[in-house]
C-alpha positions as CSV (number, residue, x, y, z in Angstrom):
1,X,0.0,0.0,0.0
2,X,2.6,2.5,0.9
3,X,4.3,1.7,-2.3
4,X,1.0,2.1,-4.2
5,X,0.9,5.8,-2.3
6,X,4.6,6.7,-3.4
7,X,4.2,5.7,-6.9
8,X,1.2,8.2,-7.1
9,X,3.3,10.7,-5.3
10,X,5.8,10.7,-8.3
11,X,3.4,10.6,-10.8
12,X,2.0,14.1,-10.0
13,X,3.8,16.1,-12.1
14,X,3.0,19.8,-13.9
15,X,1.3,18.8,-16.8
16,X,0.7,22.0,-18.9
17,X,-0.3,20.0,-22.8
18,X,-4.0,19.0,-21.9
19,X,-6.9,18.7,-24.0
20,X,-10.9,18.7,-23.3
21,X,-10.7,15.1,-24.2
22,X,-13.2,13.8,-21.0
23,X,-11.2,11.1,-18.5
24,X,-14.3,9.5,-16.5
25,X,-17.1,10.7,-15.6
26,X,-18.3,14.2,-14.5
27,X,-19.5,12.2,-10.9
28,X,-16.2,10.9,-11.0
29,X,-14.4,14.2,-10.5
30,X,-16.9,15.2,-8.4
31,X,-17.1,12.7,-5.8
32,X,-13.0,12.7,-6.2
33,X,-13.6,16.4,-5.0
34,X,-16.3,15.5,-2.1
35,X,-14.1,12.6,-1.1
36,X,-10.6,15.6,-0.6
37,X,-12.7,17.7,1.3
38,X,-14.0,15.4,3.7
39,X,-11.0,13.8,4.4
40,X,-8.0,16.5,4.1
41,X,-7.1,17.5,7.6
42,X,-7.3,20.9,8.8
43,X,-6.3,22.7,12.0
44,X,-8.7,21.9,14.5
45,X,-10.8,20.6,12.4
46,X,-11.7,23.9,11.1
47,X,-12.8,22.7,7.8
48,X,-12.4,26.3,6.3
49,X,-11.9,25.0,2.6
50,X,-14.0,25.2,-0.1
51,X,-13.8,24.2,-3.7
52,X,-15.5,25.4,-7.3
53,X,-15.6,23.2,-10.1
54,X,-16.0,24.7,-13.3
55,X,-16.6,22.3,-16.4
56,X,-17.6,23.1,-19.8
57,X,-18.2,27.2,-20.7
58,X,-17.8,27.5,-17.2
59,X,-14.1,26.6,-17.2
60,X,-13.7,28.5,-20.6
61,X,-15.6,32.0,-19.3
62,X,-12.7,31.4,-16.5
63,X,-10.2,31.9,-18.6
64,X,-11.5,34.4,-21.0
65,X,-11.3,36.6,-17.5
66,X,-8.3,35.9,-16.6
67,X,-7.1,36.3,-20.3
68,X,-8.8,39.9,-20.2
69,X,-7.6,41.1,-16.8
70,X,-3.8,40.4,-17.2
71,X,-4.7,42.2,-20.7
72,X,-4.5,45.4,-19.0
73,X,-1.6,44.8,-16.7
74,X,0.9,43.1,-19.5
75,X,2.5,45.3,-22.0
76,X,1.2,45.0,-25.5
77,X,4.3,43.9,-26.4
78,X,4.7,41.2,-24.0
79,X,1.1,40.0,-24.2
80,X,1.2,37.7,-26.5
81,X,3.4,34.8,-24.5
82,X,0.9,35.2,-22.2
83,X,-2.6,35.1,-23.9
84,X,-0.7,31.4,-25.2
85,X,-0.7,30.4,-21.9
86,X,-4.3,31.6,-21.1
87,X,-5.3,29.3,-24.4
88,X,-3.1,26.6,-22.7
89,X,-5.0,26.4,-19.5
90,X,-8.3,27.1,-21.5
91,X,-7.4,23.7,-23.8
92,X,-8.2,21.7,-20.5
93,X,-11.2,19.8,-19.2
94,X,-12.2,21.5,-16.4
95,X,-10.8,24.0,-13.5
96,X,-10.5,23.5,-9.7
97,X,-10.6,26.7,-8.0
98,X,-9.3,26.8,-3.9
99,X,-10.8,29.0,-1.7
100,X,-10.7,29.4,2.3
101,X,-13.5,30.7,4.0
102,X,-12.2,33.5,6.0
103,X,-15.7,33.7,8.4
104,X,-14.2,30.7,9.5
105,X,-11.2,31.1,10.2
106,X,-12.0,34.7,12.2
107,X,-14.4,32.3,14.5
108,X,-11.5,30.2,15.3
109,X,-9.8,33.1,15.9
110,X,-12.0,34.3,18.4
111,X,-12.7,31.0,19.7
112,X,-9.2,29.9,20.3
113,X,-7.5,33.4,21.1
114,X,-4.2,31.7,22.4
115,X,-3.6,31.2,18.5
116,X,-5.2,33.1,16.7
117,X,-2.3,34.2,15.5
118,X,-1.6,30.8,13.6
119,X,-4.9,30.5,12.2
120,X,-4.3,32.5,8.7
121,X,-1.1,30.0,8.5
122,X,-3.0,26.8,9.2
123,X,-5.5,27.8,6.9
124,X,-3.4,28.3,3.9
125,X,-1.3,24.9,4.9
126,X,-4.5,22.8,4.9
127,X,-5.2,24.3,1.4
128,X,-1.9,23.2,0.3
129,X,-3.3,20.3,1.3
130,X,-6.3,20.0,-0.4
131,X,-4.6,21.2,-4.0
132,X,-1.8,17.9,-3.3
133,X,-4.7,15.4,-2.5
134,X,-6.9,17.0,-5.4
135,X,-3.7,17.2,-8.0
136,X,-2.8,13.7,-6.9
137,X,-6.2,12.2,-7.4
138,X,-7.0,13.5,-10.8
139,X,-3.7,12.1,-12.0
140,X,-4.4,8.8,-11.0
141,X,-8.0,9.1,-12.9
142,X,-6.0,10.3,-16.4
143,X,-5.5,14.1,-16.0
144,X,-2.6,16.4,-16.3
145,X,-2.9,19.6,-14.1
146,X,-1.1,22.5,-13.1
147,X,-1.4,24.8,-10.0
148,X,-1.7,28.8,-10.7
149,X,-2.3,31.7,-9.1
150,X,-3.3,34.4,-11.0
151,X,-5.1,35.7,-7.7
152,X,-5.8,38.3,-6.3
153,X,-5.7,39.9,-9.8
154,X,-9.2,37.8,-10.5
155,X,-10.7,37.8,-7.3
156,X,-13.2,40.1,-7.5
157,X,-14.4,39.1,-11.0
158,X,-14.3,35.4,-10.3
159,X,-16.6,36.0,-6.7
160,X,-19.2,38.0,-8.8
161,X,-19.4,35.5,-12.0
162,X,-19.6,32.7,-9.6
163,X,-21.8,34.5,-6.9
164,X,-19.5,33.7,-4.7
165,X,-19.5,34.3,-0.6
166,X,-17.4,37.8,-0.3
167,X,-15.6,35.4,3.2
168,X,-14.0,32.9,0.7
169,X,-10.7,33.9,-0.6
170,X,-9.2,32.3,-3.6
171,X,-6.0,30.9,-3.1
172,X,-5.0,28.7,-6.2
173,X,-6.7,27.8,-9.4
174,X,-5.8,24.2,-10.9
175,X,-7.1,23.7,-15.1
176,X,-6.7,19.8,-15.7
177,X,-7.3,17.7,-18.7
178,X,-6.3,15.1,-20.8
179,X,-2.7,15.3,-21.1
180,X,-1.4,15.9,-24.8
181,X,2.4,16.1,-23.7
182,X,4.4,14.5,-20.6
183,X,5.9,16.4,-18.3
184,X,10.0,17.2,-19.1
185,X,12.7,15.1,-16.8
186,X,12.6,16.9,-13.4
187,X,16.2,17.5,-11.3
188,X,16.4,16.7,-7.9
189,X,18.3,18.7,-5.1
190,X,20.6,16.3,-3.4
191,X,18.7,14.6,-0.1
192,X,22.3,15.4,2.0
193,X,21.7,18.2,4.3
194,X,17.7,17.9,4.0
195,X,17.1,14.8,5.9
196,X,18.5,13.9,8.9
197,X,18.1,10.7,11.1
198,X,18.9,10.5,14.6
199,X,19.1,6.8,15.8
C-alpha cells in the first residue's frame, strides 16, 4: 500500500499540454472532490476550505477573464506569450478553483485566542493540502494539471461570475485535462543536508 501511495506521489507532475478530451465521468471528479474535502485534515478541524468546479463554458468564461484582466496589466508587447498560456490552460477539461473561507477562520480566531495568531497560516497549509490530495487524485484518474495563481488579480471578478460568498478567498486555481504532452525530466536537489536521522 505505501508503495501504491509513493508511486502516485511521483506521478504528480506539472502537466501543462492537456486537452478537453473527457477522463471518467463528471460524478467521478466530483465525488473525487467530495471525497478531498472530507478527508484532508485541517487545523482543529476547522474545515475552512471550499472548492469550485468549473466544467464546460464554465471553465472557458474562467479563462477568457483571466485572459482579459492580465490584458491590462501586461505590455502589449509582451502580451502575446501570455494570452498562449491563457489558451493553454483554457485547452483543458475542467478547472479547480481553492478558496478558504475567512468567516471561519475569524471564529476560530476568536474562539481559540491563544492562536489566533496561527490560524491564517494553518489555513493556507491545509489548502496546500487540499490542492496535493486534489492534483494527486485527478492524475491517477488520467489528468494532467497544473497549479496557478493568478489571484488576487481575479478575485473580485471570479466571486461575482460565480456569486460567490465575499468570506472565501481564492488561493490557487488548478485547469486539468487530458494530457497531450508528458511532463519534461525533473532534477532533484541532493537529499544530503535535507534529511536527517537520529538513531
Amino acid at each position: 500500500m505505501a508503495k501504491d501511495f509513493l508511486e502516485a506521489v511521483k506521478s504528480r507532475r506539472s502537466i501543462y499540454g492537456i486537452s478537453k478530451e473527457q477522463v471518467g465521468t463528471d460524478n467521478e471528479l466530483k465525488h473525487l472532490i467530495e471525497e478531498a474535502l472530507l478527508h484532508t485534515p485541517s487545523a482543529f478541524n476547522s474545515q475552512s476550505a471550499r472548492i469550485v468546479l468549473l466544467l464546460g463554458e464554465q471553465h472557458d468564461k474562467l479563462w477568457e477573464i483571466t485572459t482579459e484582466t492580465l490584458r491590462a496589466v501586461v505590455p502589449a508587447d509582451q502580451f502575446s506569450s501570455t494570452e498562449e498560456k491563457m489558451g493553454a490552460f483554457k485547452a483543458g477539461y475542467g478547472t479547480v478553483l481553492f478558496f478558504e473561507d475567512q468567516s471561519v477562520i475569524q471564529g476560530m480566531q476568536q474562539q481559540y485566542v491563544t492562536y489566533q495568531d496561527r490560524f491564517p497560516t494553518w489555513s493556507e497549509q491545509s489548502s496546500g493540502m487540499h490542492q496535493y490530495v486534489i492534483w494527486t487524485a485527478l492524475r491517477l484518474q488520467g489528468y494532467g494539471a497544473s497549479l496557478q495563481h493568478y489571484n488576487p488579480l481575479i478575485d473580485e471578478q471570479v466571486s461575482a461570475e460565480w456569486d460567490l460568498p465575499e468570506t472565501w478567498k481564492l488561493i490557487a486555481q488548478m485547469p486539468f485535462g487530458k494530457p497531450t504532452a508528458e511532463p519534461g525530466d525533473k532534477s532533484f536537489q541532493s537529499l544530503e543536508g535535507r534529511f536527517k536521522v537520529f538513531e
